[in-house]
DRENKE-838372 format. One line per 10 residues: their letters; for each residue x, y, z of N, C-alpha, C, O. Coordinates in steps of 0.05 Angstrom, whole numbers. Atoms other than C-alpha are relative to their C-alpha. Layout:
BEGIN
a> X,Y,Z,X,Y,Z,X,Y,Z,X,Y,Z | ...
end
This chain:
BEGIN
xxxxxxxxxx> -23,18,6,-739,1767,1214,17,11,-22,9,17,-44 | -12,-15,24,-679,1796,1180,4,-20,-24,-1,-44,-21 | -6,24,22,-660,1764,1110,16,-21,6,10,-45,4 | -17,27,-10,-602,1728,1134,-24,-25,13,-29,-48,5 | 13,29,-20,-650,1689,1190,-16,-13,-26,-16,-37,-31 | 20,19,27,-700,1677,1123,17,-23,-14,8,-46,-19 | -14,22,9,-635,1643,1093,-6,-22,11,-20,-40,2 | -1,19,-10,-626,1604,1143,-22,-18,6,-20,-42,0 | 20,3,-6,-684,1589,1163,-19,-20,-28,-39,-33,-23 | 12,6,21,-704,1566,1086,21,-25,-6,14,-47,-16
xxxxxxxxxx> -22,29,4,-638,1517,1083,-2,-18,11,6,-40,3 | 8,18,-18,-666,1489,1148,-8,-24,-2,0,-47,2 | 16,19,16,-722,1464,1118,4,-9,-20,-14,-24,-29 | -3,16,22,-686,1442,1059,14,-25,4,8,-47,-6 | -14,27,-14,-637,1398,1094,-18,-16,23,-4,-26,41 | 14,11,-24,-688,1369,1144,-15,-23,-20,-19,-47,-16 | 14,11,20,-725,1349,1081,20,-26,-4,18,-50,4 | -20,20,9,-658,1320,1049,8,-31,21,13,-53,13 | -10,17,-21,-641,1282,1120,-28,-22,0,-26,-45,8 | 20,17,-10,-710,1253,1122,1,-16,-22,-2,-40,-17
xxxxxxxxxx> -2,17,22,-702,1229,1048,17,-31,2,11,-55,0 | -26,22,-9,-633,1195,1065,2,-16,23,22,-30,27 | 7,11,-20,-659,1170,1128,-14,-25,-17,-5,-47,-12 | 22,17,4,-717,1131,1088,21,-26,-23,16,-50,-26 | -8,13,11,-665,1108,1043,25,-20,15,29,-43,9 | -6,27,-14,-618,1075,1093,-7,-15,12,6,-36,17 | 12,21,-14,-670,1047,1133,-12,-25,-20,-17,-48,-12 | 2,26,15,-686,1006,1070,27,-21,-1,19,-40,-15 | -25,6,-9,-610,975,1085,-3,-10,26,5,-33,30 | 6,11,-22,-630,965,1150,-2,-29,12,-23,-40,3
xxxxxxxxxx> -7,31,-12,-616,895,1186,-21,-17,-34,-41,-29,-40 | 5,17,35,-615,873,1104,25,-12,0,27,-24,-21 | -29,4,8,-539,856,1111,10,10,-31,15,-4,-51 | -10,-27,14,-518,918,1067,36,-17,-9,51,-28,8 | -27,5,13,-451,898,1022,19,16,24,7,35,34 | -26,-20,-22,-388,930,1074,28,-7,-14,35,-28,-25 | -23,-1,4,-319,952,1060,17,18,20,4,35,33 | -19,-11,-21,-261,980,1103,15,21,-10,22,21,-33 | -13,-28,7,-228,1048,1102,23,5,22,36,-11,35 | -26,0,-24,-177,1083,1146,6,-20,8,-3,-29,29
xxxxxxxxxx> -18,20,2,-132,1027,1136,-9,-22,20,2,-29,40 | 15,17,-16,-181,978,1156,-15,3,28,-24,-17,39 | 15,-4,-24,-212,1009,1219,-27,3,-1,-39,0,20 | 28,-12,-3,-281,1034,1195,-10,-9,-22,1,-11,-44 | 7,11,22,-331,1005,1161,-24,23,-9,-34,43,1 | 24,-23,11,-384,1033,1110,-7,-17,-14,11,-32,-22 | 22,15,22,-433,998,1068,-13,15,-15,-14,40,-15 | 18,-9,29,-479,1003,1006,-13,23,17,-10,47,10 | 19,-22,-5,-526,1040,1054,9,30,10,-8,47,10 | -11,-22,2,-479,1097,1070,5,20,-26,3,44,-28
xxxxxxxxxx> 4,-13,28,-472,1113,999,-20,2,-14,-21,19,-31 | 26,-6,14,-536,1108,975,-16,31,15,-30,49,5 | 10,-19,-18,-555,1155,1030,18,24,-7,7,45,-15 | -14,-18,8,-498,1197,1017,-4,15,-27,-4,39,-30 | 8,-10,26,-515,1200,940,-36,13,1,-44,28,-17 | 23,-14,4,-588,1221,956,5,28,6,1,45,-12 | -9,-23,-17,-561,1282,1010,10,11,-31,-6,25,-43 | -25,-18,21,-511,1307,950,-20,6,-24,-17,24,-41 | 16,-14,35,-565,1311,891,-23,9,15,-33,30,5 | 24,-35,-6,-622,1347,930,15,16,12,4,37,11
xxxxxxxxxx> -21,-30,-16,-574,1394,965,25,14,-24,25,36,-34 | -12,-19,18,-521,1406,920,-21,11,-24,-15,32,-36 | 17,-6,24,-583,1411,865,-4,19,8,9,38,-1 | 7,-29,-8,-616,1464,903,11,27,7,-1,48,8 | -9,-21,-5,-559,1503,922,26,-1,-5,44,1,12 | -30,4,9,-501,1495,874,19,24,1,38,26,-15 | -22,-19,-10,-466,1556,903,13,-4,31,24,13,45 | -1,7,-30,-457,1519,967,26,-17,-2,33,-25,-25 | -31,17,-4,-387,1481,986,-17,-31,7,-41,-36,11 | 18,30,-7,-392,1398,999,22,-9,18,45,-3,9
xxxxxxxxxx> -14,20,-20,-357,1359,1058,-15,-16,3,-38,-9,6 | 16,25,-8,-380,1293,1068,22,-18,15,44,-11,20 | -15,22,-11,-352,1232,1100,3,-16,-16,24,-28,-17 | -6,27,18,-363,1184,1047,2,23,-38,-8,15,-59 | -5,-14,26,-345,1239,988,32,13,4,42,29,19 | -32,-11,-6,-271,1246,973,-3,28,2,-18,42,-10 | -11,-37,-11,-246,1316,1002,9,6,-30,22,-8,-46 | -16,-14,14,-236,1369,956,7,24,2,-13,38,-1 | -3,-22,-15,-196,1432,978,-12,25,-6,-10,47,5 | 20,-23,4,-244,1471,940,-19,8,15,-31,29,12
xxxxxxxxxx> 19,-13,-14,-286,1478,984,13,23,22,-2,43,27 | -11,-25,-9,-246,1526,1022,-3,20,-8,-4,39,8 | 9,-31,2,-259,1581,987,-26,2,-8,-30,15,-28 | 23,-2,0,-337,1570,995,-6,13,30,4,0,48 | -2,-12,-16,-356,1618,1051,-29,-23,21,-31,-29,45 | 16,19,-12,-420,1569,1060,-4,-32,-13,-8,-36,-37 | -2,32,7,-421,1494,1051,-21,-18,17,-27,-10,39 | 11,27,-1,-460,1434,1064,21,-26,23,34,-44,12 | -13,18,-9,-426,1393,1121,-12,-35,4,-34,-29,14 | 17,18,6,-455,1323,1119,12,-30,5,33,-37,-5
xxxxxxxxxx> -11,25,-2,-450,1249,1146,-22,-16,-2,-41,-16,14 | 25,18,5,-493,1199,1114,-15,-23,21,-39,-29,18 | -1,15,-18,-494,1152,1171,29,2,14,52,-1,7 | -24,-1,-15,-463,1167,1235,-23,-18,20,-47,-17,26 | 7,23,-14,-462,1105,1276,1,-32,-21,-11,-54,-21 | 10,30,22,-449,1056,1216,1,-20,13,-20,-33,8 | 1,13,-14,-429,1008,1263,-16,-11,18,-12,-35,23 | 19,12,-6,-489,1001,1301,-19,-3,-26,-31,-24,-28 | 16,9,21,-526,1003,1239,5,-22,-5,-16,-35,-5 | -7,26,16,-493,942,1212,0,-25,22,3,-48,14
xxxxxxxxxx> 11,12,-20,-508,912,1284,-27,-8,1,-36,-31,6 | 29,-2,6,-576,928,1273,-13,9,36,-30,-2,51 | 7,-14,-24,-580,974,1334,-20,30,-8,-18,37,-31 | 12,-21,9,-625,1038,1331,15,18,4,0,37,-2 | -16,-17,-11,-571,1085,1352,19,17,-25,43,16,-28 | -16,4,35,-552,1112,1279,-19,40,-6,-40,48,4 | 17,-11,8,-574,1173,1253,21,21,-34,44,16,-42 | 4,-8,22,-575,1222,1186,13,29,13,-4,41,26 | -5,-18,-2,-526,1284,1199,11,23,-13,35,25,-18 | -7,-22,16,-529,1350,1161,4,34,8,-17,43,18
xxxxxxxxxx> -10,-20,-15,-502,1414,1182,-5,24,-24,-11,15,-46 | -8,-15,20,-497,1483,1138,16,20,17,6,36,32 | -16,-18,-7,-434,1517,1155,7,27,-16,10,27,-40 | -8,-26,18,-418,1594,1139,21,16,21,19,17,45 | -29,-4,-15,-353,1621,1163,4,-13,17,2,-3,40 | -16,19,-32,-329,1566,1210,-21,-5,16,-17,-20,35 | 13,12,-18,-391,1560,1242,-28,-3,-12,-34,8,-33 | 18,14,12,-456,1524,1234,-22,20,9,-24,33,30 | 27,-18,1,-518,1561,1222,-29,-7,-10,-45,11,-15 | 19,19,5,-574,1506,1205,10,-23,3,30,-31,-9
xxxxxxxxxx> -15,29,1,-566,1435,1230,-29,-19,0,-51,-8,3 | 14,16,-4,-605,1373,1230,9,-25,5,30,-30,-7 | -11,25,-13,-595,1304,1263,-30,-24,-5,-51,-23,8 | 36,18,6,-656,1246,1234,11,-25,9,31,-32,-5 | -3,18,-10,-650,1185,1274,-29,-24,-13,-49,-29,0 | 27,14,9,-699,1138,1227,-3,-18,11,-25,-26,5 | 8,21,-6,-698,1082,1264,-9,13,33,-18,-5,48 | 15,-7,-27,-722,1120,1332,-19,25,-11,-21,45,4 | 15,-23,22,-766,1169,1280,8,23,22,-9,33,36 | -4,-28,-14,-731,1227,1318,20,11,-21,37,0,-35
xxxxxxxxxx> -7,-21,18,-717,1292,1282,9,26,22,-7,40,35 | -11,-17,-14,-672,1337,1317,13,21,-22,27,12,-40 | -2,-26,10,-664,1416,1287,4,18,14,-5,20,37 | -3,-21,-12,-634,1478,1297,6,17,-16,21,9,-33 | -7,-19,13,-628,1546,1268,17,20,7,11,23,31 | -18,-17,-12,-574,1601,1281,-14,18,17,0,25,36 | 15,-18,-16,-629,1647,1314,-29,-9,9,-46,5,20 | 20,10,-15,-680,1602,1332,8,-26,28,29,-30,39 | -11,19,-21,-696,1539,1387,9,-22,-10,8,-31,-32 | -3,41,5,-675,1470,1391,-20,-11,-1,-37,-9,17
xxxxxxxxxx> 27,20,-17,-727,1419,1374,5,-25,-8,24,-32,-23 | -8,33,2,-738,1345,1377,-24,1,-9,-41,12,5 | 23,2,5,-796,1329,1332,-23,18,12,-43,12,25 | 14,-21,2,-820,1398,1330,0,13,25,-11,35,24 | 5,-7,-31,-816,1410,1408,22,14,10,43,0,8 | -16,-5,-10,-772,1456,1440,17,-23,21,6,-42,32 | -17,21,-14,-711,1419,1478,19,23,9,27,44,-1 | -27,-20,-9,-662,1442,1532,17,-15,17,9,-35,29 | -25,15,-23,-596,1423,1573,-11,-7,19,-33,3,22 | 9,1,-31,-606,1396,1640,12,9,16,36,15,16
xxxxxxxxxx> 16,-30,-17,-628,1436,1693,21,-8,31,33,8,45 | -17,8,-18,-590,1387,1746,19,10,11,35,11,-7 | -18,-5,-11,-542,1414,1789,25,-15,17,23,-39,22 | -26,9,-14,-469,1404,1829,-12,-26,15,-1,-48,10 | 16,14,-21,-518,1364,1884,-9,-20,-8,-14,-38,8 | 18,32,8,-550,1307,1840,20,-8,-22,39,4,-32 | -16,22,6,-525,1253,1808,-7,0,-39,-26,-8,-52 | -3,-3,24,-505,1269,1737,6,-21,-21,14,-44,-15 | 5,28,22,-506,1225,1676,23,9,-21,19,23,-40 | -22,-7,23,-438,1231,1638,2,-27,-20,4,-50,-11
xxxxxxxxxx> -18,15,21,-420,1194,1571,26,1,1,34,21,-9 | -23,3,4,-354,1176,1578,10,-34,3,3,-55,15 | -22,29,-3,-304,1119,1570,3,-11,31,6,3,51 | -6,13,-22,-296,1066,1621,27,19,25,27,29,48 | -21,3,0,-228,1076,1624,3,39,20,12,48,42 | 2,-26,-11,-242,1154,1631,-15,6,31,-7,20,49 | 14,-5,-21,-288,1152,1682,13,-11,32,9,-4,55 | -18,20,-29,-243,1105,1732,21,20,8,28,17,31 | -10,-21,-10,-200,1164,1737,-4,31,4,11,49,8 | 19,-28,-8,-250,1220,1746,13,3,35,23,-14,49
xxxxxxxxxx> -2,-3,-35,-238,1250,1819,-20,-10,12,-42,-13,0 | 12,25,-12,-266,1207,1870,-31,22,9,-53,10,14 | 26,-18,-8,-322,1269,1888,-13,4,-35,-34,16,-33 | 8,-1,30,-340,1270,1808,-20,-18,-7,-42,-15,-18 | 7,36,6,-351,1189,1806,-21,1,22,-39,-15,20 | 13,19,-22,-385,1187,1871,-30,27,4,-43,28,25 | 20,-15,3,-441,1244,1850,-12,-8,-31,-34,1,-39 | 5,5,34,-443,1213,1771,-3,-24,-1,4,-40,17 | 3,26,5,-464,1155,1737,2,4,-34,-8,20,-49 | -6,-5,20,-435,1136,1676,-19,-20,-19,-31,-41,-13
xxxxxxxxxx> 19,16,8,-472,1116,1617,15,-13,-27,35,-6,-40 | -16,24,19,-462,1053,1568,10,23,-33,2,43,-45 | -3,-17,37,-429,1074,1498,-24,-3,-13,-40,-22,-15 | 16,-9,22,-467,1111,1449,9,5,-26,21,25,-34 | -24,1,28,-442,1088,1380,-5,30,-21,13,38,-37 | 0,-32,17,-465,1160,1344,6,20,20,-8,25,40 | -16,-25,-5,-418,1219,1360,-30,18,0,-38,28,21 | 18,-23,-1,-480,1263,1338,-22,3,13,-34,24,17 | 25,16,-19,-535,1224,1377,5,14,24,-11,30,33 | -13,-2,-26,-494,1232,1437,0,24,10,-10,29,32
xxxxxxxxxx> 4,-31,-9,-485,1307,1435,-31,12,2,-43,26,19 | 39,-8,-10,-563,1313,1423,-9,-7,27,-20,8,44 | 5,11,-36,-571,1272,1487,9,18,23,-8,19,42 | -6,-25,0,-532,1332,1514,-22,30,6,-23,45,24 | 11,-17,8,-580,1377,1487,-23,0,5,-32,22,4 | 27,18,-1,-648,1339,1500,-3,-2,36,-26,-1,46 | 0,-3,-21,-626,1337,1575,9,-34,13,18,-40,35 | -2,25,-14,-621,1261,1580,30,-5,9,38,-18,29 | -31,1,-29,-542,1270,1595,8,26,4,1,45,-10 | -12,-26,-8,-505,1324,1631,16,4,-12,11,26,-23
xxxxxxxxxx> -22,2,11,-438,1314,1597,12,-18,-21,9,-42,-16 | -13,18,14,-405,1283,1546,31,4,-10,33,23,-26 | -26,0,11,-330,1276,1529,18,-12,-26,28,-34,-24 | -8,12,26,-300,1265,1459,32,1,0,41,18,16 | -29,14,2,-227,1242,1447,2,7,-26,-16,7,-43 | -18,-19,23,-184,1274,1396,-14,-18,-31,-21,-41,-32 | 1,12,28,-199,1262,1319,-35,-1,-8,-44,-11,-29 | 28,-2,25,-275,1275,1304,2,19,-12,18,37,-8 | -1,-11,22,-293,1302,1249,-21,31,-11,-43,34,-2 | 28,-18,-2,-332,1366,1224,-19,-9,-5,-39,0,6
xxxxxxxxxx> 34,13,4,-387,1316,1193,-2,-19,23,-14,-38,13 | 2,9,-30,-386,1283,1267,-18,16,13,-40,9,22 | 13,-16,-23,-402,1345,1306,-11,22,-8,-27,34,7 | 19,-21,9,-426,1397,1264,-24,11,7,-31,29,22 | 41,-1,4,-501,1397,1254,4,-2,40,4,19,52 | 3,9,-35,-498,1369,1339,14,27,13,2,36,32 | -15,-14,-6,-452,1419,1351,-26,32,2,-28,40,25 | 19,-21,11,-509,1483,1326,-27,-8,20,-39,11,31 | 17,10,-19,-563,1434,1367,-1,9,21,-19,24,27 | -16,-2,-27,-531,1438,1432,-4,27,4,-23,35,17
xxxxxxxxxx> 2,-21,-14,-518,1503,1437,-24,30,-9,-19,54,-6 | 27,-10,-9,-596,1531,1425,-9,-16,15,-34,-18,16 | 20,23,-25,-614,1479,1477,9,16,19,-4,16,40 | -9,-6,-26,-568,1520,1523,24,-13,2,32,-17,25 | -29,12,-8,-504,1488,1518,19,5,-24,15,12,-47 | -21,4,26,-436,1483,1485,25,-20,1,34,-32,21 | -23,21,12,-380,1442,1452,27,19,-7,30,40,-21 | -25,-23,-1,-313,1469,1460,26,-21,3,22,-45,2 | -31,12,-10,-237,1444,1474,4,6,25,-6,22,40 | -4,-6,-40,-208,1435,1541,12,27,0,12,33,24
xxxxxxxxxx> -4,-23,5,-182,1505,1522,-33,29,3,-35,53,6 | 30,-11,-2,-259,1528,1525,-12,18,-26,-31,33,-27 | 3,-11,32,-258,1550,1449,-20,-15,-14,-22,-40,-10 | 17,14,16,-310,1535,1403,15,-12,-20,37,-5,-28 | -17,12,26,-296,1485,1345,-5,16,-28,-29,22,-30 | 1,-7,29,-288,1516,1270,9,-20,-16,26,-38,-17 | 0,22,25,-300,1486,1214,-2,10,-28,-5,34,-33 | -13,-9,23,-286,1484,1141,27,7,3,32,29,-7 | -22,-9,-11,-215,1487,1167,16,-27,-31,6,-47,-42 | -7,26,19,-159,1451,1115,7,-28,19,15,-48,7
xxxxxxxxxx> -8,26,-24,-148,1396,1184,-39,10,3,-52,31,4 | 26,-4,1,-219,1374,1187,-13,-18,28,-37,-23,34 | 9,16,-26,-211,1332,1257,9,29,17,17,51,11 | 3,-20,-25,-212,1367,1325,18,-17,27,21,-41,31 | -9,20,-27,-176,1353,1392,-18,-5,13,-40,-6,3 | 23,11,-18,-212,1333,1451,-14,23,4,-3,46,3 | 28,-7,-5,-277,1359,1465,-18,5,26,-11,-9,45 | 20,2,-27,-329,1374,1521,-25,4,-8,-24,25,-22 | 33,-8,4,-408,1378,1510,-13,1,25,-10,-19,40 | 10,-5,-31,-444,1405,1574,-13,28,-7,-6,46,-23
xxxxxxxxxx> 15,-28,-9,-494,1458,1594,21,16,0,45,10,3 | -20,-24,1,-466,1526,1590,10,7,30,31,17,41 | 0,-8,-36,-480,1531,1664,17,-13,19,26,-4,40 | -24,12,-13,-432,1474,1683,15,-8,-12,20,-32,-10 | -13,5,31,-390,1474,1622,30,1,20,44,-19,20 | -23,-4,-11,-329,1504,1671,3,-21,16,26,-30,16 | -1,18,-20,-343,1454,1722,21,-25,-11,43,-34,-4 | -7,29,18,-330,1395,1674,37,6,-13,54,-12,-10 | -21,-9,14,-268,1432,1637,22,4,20,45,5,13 | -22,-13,-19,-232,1450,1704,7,-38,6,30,-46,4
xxxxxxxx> -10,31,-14,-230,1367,1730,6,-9,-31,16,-31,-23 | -9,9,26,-213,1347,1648,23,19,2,42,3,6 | -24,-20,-5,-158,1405,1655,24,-15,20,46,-22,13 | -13,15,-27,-135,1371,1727,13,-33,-18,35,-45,-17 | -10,32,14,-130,1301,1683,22,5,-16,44,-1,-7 | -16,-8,13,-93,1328,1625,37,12,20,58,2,13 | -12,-12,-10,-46,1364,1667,15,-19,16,39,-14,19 | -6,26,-31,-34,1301,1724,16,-28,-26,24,-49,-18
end
């Protein structure tokens, strides 16, 4: 194992640690009715337990590795981090919304980006005790177990995440081989699902964020899959625009499939 993989490989386990910390600390928040307040001009909410979680992530990680850059979701931006070549991408709770439902669908997402792309991720879902990891040169696992895309082909009846709305205008040979599945309030959940095999596809809509897809983003594609633009480009990150346009998550093997009928939409 060269040094680099030892890096990574040693940050892994530092942020898996950190995610499992900040996991334990918003499940104490947990269907407690957590204080909430509103952000992007009233659309999104966040509570006590996003910040408490957020403040654990930021003092064992930045502690251990204060030569590292910080993005967070619930930590004001600062454009310094741009000239950190590796950073800390990080969302204390993605899914606050079901959290504050008191749905299990929520999880703990930490990423470590080095030039534009992620090279240790982790995804801790405490309320389904699942621990999803990946390293730049190793596998995907789900509570320690290798994990991979699904294997399904053109012929069976595929399991896409997408919008109602999206799916009623899929081509009528798309819809009538697929079955779509209910929303999944975490962006990063969703792409693991992806990755884990339980969906074929998933489609994201302009405006997530690097602490959205990051860490999920690094998942995915050691399971065998990738996350790209209808352009078929991977996402970069640490960029000074820190959202993305629309998206695709799919096996590598039917990644074009999916991108050529999303192409046909856009285009029509």
């Amino acid at each position: 194992m060269s040094d680099t993989d030892n890096r990574w490989q040693s940050d892994l386990a530092l942020i898996a640690d950190a995610a499992k910390q900040a996991g334990a600390v918003a499940l104490g928040f947990f269907n407690k009715s957590p204080e909430v307040w509103w952000k992007n001009e009233e659309r999104s909410p966040v509570s006590a337990a996003d910040f408490a979680a957020n403040e654990t992530l930021e003092t064992i990680l930045r502690g251990a590795r204060p030569d590292y850059g910080w993005l967070s979701e619930e930590t004001d931006d600062d454009a310094g981090r741009l000239q950190y070549e590796t950073l800390f991408i990080v969302d204390p709770i993605d899914g606050t919304r079901a959290f504050l439902a008191g749905k299990d669908l929520w999880c703990v997402s930490v990423g470590i980006v080095h030039r534009g792309r992620p090279v240790a991720g982790v995804l801790y879902a405490p309320a389904l005790d699942e621990l999803y990891e990946a390293v730049e040169a190793g596998p995907a696992l789900k509570n320690g177990k290798p994990i991979a895309v699904s294997m399904r082909g053109e012929g069976d009846i595929s399991q896409l995440a997408v919008s109602e709305e999206l799916f009623k205008i899929l081509p009528a040979a798309v819809r009538e081989r697929s079955e779509r599945v209910k929303h999944i309030p975490s962006l990063a959940y969703r792409i693991a699902m992806v990755a884990d095999g339980r969906l074929d596809a998933t489609f994201v809509g302009r405006n997530a964020h690097d602490w959205d897809i990051a860490a999920a983003d690094l998942i995915l594609d050691r399971a065998g899959g990738r996350l790209v633009d209808l352009l078929g480009r991977e996402a970069t990150y640490n960029r000074e625009k820190i959202s993305h346009d629309a998206l695709c998550a799919a096996p590598t093997t039917r990644l074009q499939e999916y991108l050529d009928f999303l192409t046909q939409l856009r285009d029509g």
